[in-house]
C-alpha positions in Angstrom: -15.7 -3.8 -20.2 -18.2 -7.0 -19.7 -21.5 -6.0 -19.9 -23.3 -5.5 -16.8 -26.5 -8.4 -18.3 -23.2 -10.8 -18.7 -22.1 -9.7 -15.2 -25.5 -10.6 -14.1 -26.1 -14.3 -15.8 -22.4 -14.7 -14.5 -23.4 -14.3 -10.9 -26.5 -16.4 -11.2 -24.9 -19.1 -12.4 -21.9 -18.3 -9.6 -25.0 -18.3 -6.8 -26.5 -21.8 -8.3 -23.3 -23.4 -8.4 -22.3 -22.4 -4.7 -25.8 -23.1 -3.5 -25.6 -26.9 -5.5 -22.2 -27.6 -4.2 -23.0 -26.7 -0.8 -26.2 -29.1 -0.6 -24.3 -31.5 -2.4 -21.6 -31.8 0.5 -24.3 -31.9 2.9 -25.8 -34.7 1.4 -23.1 -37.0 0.3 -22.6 -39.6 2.7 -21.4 -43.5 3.5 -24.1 -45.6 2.0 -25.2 -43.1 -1.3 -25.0 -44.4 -5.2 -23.1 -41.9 -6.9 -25.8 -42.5 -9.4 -28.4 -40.9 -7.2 -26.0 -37.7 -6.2 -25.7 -37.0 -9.5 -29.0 -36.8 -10.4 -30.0 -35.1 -7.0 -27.2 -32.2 -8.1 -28.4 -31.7 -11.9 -31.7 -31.5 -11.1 -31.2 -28.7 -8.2 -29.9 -27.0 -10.9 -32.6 -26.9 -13.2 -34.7 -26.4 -10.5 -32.9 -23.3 -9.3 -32.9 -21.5 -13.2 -29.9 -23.0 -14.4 -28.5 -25.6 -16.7 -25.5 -28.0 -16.0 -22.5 -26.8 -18.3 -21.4 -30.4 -18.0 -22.7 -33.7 -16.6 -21.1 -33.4 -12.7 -18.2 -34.8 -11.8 -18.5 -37.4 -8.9 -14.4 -38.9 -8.8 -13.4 -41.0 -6.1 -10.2 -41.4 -4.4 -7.2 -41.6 -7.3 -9.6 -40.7 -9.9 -9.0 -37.0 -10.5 -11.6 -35.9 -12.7 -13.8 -36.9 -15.6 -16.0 -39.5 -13.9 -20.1 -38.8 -13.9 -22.1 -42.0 -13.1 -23.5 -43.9 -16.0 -27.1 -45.0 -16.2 -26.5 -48.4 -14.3 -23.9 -47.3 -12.2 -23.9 -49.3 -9.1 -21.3 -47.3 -7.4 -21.8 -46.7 -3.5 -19.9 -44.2 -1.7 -18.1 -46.1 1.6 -16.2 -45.1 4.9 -13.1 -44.3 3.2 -13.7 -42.6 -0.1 -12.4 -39.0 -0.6 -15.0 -37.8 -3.2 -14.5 -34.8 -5.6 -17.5 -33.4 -6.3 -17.0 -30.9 -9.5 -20.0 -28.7 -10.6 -20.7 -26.6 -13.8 -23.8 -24.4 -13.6 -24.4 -22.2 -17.2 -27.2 -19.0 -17.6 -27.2 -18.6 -21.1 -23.9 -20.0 -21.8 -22.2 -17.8 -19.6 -20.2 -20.9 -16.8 -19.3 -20.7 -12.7 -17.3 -23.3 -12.6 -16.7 -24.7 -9.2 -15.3 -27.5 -7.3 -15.1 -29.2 -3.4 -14.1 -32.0 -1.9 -15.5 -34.7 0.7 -13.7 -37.2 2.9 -15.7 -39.4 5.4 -12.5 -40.5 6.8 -10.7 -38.2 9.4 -7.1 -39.2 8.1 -8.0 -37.5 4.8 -8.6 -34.3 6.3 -4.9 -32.7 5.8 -5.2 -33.7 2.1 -7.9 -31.8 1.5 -6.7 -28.8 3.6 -3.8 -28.4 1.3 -6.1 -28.1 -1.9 -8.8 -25.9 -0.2 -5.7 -23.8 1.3 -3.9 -23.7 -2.6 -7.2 -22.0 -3.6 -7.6 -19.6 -0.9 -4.3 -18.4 -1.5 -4.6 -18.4 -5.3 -7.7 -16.3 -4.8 -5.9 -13.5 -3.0 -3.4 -12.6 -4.9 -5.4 -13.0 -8.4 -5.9 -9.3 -10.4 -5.6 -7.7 -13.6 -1.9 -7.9 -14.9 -0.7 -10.8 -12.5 0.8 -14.2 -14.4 -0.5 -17.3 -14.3 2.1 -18.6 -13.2 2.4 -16.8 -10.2 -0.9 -18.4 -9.3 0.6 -21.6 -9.9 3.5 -20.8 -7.9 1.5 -20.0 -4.8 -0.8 -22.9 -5.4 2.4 -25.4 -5.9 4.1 -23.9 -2.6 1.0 -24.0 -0.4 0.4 -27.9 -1.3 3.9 -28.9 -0.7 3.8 -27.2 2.9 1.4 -29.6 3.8 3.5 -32.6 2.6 1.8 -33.3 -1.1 2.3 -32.5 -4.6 0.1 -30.8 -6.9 -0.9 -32.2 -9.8 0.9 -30.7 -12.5 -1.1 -31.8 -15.9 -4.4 -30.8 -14.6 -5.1 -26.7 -14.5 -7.1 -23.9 -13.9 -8.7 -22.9 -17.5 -10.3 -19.2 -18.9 -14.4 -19.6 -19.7 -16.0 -18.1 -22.5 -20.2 -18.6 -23.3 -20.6 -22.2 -23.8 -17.1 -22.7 -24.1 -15.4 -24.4 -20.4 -11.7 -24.2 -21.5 -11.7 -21.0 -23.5 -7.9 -21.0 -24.2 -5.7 -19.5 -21.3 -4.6 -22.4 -18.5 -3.6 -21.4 -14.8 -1.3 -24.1 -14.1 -1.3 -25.4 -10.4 2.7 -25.2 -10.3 5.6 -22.5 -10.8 5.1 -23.4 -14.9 8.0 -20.6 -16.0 6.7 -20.9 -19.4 3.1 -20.0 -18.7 3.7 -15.8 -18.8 0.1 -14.7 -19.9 -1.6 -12.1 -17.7 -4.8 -12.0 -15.8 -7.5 -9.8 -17.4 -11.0 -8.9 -17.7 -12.7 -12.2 -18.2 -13.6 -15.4 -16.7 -12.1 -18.1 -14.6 -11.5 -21.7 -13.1 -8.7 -21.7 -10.6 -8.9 -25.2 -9.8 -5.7 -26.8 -7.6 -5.1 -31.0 -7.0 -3.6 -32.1 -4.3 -2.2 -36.0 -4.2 -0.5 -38.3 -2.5 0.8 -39.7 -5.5 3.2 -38.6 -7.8 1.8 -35.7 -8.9 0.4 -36.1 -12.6 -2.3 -38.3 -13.7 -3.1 -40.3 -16.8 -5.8 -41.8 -18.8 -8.0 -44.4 -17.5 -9.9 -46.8 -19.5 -13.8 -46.0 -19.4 -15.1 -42.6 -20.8 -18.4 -41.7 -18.9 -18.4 -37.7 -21.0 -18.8 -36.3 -24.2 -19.1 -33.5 -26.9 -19.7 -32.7 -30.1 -17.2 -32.1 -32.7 -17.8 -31.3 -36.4 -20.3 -33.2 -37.8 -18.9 -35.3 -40.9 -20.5 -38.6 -42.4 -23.7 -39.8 -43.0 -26.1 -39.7 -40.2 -29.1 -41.9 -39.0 -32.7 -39.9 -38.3 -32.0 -40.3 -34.2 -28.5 -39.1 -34.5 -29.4 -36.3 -36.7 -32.3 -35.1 -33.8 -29.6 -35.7 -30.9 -27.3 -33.6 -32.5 -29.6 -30.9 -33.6 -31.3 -30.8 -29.9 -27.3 -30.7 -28.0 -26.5 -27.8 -30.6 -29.5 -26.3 -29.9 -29.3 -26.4 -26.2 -25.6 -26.9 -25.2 -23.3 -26.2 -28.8 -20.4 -27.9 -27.6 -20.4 -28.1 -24.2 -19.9 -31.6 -22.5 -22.9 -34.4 -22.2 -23.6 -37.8 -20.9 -25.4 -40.7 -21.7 -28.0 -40.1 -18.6 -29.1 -37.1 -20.5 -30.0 -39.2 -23.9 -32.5 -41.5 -22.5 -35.8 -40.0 -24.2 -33.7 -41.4 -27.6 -33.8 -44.8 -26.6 -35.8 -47.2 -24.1 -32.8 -49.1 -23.2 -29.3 -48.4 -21.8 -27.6 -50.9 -24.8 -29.6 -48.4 -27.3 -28.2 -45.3 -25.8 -24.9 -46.7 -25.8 -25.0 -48.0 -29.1 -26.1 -44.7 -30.8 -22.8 -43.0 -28.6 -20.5 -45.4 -29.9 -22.0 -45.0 -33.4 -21.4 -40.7 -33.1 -17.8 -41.9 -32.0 -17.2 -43.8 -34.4 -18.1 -41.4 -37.3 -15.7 -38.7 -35.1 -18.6 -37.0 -34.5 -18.2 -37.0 -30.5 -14.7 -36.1 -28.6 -14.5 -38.1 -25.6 -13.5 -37.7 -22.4 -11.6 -41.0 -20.9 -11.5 -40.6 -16.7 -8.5 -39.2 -15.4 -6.5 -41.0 -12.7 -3.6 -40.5 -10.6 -0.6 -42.1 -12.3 0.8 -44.0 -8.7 -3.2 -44.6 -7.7 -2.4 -41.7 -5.0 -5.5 -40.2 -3.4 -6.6 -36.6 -4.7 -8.4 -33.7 -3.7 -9.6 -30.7 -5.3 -11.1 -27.5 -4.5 -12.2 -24.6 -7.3 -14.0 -21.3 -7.6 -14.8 -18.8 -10.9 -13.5 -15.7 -10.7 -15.1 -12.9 -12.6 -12.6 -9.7 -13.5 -14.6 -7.0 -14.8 -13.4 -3.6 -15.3 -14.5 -2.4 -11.9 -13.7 -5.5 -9.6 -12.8 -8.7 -9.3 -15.1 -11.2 -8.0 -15.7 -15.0 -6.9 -18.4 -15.9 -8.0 -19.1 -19.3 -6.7 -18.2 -18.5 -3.0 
């Protein structure tokens, strides 16, 4: 059974997330840098007694995921954008995980109904000894009623303290091969909806990063950045925003990334994005199975 001081930094971070996302969606609108949502977001969260478990996610119409706003980003959100907004709050390592979507264009509005619907759905049926891929059956069938496909290389993952995908996926289709069983534990049930075909790739920019083993030799600055992201984050994921005490310019910052890179010091994440440029939505909550209940924490 999870101890009940886990439960507890579980739920906090569940109650921060929510409360972030929901002021986030409120304040996202026509006319806003990303860059400035993002900062807005991770600093409600340090405000409210948390700690972002990875730079925000701020992805914009067939970018699925992996995009947070670099230090000159000169990104505005416009009219027609259909804006993922992906949060990850962590109390002591321990992750809520969550996820919505904003479209200021009408016409979007059945897209993101079929993700936010996937999830509801997902959410009832989840419980100690139900597949995976029963989720990702129910998620699959839901987004298809509304006329789009799920995307089927991006899933829901297990969390673990400090650790975002902790080893189990919840795929967000009928994967026959995926036969593990819920249990007590944590996690992201996260379904895509597109307009697209239904699988995305790599794009070319990374804007994310983590540590790996360290290997090589190592400047002075690069020793203290990786001592202070150990120290404070182990290996969850970063961002160049974050390393500006290190440096007083952007070139330096991104010099000293490409230099941890380069020495294989850093895994990278490259943006994801649809593979037919469709539009996507997402929607995603944490649920928390203990050995008395099963709880949402982010909603």
């Amino acid at each position: 059974m999870i101890d009940e001081s886990i439960v507890r930094m579980y739920l906090k971070a569940g109650e921060i997330a929510k409360r972030v996302r929901e002021e986030a969606l409120s304040k996202a609108k026509p006319g806003m840098k990303l860059l400035d949502l993002a900062i807005f977001i991770e600093n409600r969260i340090r405000e409210l007694g948390g700690e972002p478990a990875f730079p925000v996610n701020l992805s914009v119409n067939h970018i699925a995921a992996h995009y947070t706003p670099v230090l000159d980003d000169k990104q505005i959100l416009s009219d027609n954008d259909v804006l993922k907004i992906d949060i990850g709050v962590h109390v002591n390592g321990y992750i809520a995980d969550t996820a919505a979507t904003k479209s200021f264009n009408p016409a979007y509005e059945p897209l993101l109904e079929a993700s936010r619907t996937a999830l509801e759905k997902a959410l009832e049926i989840i419980k100690p000894g139900i597949r995976a891929n029963e989720v990702g059956k129910v998620i699959e069938e839901t987004i298809k009623s509304f006329g789009y496909r799920p995307i089927k290389n991006l899933t829901g993952h297990s969390l673990d303290q400090y650790v975002i995908h902790s080893g189990y996926i919840i795929p967000n289709y009928h994967d026959r091969l995926v036969r593990w069983k819920f249990q007590e534990g944590a996690y992201a049930i996260e379904p895509f909806a597109t307009t697209g075909v239904g699988i995305v790739k790599e794009g070319n920019i990374a804007t994310i990063f983590s540590l790996k083993k360290v290997r090589g030799r190592l400047s002075d600055i690069e020793k203290r950045i990786i001592d202070d992201i150990w120290k404070s984050r182990r290996m969850l994921p970063f961002c160049e925003r974050w390393l500006t005490k290190y440096s007083r310019s952007i070139e330096g910052v991104r010099n000293i990334l490409k230099s941890l890179a380069k020495k294989k010091i850093l895994h990278v994440y490259p943006i994801l994005v649809e593979r037919a440029n469709g539009l996507v939505s997402q929607f995603e909550h944490t649920v928390l199975i203990t050995g008395k209940e099963v709880i949402v924490t982010t909603l």
